[in-house]
C-alpha positions, 0 to 999 in steps of 0.5 A, a space after each residue: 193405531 195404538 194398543 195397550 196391554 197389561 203385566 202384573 206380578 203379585 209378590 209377598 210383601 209380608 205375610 199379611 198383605 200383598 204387593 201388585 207390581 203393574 207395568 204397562 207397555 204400549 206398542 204400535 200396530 201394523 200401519 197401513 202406511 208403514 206397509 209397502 205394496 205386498 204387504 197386505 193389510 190384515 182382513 178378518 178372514 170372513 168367507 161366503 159361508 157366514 152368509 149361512 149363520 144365523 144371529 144367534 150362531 154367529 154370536 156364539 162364533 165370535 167367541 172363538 176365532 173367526 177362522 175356527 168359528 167357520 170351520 165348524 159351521 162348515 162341517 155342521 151344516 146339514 150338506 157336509 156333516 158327518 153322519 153317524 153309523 146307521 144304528 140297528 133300527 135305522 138298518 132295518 128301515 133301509 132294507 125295508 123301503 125301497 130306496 132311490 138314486 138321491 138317497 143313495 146318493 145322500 147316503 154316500 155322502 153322508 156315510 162314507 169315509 174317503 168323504 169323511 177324510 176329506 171333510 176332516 181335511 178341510 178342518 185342518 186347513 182351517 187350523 192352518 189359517 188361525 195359526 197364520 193369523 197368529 203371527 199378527 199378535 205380539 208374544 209374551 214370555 214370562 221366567 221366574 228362578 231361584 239360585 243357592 250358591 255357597 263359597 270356599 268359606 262356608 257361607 251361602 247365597 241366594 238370588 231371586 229373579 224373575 222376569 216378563 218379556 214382550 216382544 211383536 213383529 211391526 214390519 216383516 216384507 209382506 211375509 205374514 200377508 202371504 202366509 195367510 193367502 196361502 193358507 187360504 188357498 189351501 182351504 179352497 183347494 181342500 174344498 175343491 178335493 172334498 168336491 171332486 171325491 164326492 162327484 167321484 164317489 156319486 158316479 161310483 154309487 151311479 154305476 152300482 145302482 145302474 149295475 143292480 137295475 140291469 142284474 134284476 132285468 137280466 135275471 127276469 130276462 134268464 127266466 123268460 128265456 128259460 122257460 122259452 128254452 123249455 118249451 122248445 125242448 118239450 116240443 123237440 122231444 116229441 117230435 123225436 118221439 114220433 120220429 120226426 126229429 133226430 137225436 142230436 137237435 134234442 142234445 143240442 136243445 137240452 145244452 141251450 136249455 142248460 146254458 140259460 140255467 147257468 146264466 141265470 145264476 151267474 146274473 144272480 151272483 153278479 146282482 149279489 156283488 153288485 150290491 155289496 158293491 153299493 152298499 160298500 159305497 153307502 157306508 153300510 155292511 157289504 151284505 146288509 139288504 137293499 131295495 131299490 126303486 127307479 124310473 127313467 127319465 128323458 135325460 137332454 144335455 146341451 150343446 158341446 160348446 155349452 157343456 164346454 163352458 159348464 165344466 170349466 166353470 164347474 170342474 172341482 179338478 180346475 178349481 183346485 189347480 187355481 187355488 193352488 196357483 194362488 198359494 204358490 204365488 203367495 210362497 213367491 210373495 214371501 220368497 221375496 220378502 227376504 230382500 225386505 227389511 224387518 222391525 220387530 219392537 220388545 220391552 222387558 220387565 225384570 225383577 231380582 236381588 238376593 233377598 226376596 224381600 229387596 229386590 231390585 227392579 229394572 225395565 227396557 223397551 226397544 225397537 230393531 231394524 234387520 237389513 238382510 245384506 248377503 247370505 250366500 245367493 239362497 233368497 236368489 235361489 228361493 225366490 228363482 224355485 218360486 218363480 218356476 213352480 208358479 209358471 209350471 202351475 199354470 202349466 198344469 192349468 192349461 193342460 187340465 183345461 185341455 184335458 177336461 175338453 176332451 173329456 166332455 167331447 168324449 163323454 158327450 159322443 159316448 151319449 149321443 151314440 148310446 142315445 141312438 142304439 136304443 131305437 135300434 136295439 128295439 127295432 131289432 128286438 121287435 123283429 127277432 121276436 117276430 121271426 122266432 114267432 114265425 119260424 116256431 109256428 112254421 117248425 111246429 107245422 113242418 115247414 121248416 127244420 130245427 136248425 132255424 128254430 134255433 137260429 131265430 131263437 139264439 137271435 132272440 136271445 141276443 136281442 134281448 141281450 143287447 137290448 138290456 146292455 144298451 139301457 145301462 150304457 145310456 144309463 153310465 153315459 149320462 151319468 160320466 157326462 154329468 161328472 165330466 161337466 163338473 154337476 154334482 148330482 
């Protein structure tokens, strides 16, 4: 395959017309058959996303590079791009309306910044693949001067010069193949870091949202249990009042009765830090009002052995460490391409005299053949360096496999046993409320001392308690497993 191109000067040949010198030059390209095995031959870097494009999109890509082209459908589409600041209006909006766990979620990904990082990561790994892809095309240089020189004897001289050179690169040992794999291995790997801080970031906004549902039932639960505590002090006071009680179960109900006070307004601290904390998350002022809205859904996960598989095929963590195999592997391709030949072919076309007006041209083509013989061990070097970052990579690979194995296995006990204390935490809570029924009546009728009204009520409490802390604990479970699997949402 042969490609011609074109050089011209424009020089003044007098003051009413123009003179065009026109050169062509005409250099072969790279050939699959001039290439040996590692070199791989030149593909349009076309990536599953074009898939995305529209027609009319993807004629206004070809008018830029392919690799940029992608880049900028990848960041503009709907799922990945950067969302502006809420604006004032879109602020109250969000605090008026009660908002769900994939909204928030949404939001997240949308507004955050580690994410918006990580996006223009991505971005600049695509840059990184235009600027491989051009050592595939020749270059052109171009100089043009002017010197005054003048003698002993007073007499001066000027000369003109001007010149055009071209010069391309036919045969490099594979070297540009490699550079270019390994750029595109460095997308991917951008890709899978993007991937893995938003998994992160959906369980942190997860956790938040939990964190807020179980505040506001820890608070309703504060004020049941306040206004129980009342009830008792009212009914122990009069009791002390007509002699049947003595002063210290009235100082010690008075102490419960404030205890549960203080615990009501801790819980409405912590809903308050809780909500920064989401709202954070969200992109979106620390202490700007949120509203939330959830129900409960039956959450079932497979087998361990299936979940095993998912989160293999599925763990952006995994998937970064093999793109990153694949880029130093492509850095050993290129360690070894130093033992390799390399052809280059350049021309030049020059112009100079000392009078502007008869100038003297010339012109050169060749071709180069450099044959690499010693230069003191270091491509032995290099390419021994290579060869042990590529086995300690997949080294790595096989200890994050390892580990993601037990992070399922851990994750899904987690669940399982966080699944089974909920039926017992509401049978329990169901019988703690029937004893402290039971032993009110007996306490109000006599039957029985102020010592265990206050132990049945005190267990009561705890039940409830346990009862609120078992929900959120299934709640985070399910929410690490999903992210030990590698499920995005």
């Amino acid at each position: 395959m042969f490609r011609t191109c074109a050089f011209f000067r424009i020089l003044p040949a007098s003051r009413k017309r123009l003179v065009i010198v026109l050169m062509l030059s005409v250099w072969a390209a790279d050939s699959p058959a001039d290439q040996p095995v590692a070199e791989q031959p030149v593909q349009p870097y076309v990536r599953p996303l074009t898939e995305q494009l529209t027609g009319q999109q993807l004629a206004q890509s070809s008018l830029e590079s392919p690799v940029q082209g992608l880049a900028q459908q990848w960041v503009q589409s709907p799922a990945n791009q950067s969302a502006q600041q809420p604006s004032e209006q879109s602020a109250r909006n969000l605090a008026q309306r009660l908002l769900t766990l994939k909204e928030c979620i949404a939001l997240a990904r949308d507004n955050n910044p580690k994410i918006a990082q990580l996006r223009t990561s991505i971005q600049k790994s695509y840059v990184s693949v235009t600027s491989a892809h051009s050592s595939y095309y020749p270059s052109v240089d171009f100089s043009t001067g002017y010197r005054n020189s003048e003698g002993f004897m007073g007499e001066r001289q000027g000369s003109y010069s001007s010149s055009i050179g071209l010069g391309f690169a036919i045969y490099e040992g594979g070297y540009r193949g490699a550079a270019v794999e390994a750029t595109r291995a460095n997308v991917d790997v951008a890709k899978e870091q993007y991937r893995s801080s938003a998994n992160e970031i959906t369980l942190q906004v997860k956790e938040a949202f939990f964190k807020i549902l179980q505040r506001q039932e820890q608070i309703s639960l504060v004020e049941d249990i306040v206004k129980r505590r009342k009830e008792d002090l009212v009914l122990i006071t009069l009791k002390y009042e007509a002699g049947r009680e003595s002063s210290p179960a009235v100082k010690e109900a008075e102490a419960n009765l404030l205890q549960a006070e203080y615990d009501r307004k801790r819980a409405e601290e912590e809903l308050a830090l809780a909500r920064v904390e989401l709202n954070l998350l969200l992109g979106r002022p620390g202490r700007a009002e949120i509203s939330l809205e959830y129900r409960d859904e039956a959450v079932n996960f497979q087998p361990v052995a299936i979940l095993l598989q998912e989160a293999k095929a599925n763990r952006p963590e995994l998937g970064s460490e093999k793109a990153s195999t694949r880029a130093l592997r492509a850095q050993l391709t290129q360690a070894r391409s130093g033992y390799l030949p390399r052809i280059s072919l350049s021309s030049s076309y020059n112009i100079q005299g000392d009078d502007f007006m008869k100038q003297t041209t010339n012109w050169g083509a060749g071709v180069s053949l450099s044959i690499p013989i010693f230069d003191g061990f270091s491509r032995k070097a290099k390419v021994s360096e290579a060869v042990l970052s590529v086995e300690n990579q997949s080294d790595a690979v096989r200890e994050l496999e390892q580990q993601i194995e037990g992070d399922v296995e851990q994750a899904y006990s987690t669940w399982e046993l966080a699944r089974s204390i909920i039926e017992v935490t509401e049978t329990t809570l169901a019988a703690a409320r029937d004893m402290y029924q039971l032993t009110k009546l007996q306490y109000e009728q006599g039957l029985t001392s102020y010592f265990f009204l206050q132990q049945k009520e005190s267990g009561l409490t705890q039940a409830e308690n346990s009862r609120l802390g078992a929900l959120l604990n299934l709640r985070l479970s399910a929410a690490r497993l999903e992210k030990a699997c590698g499920r995005a949402s």
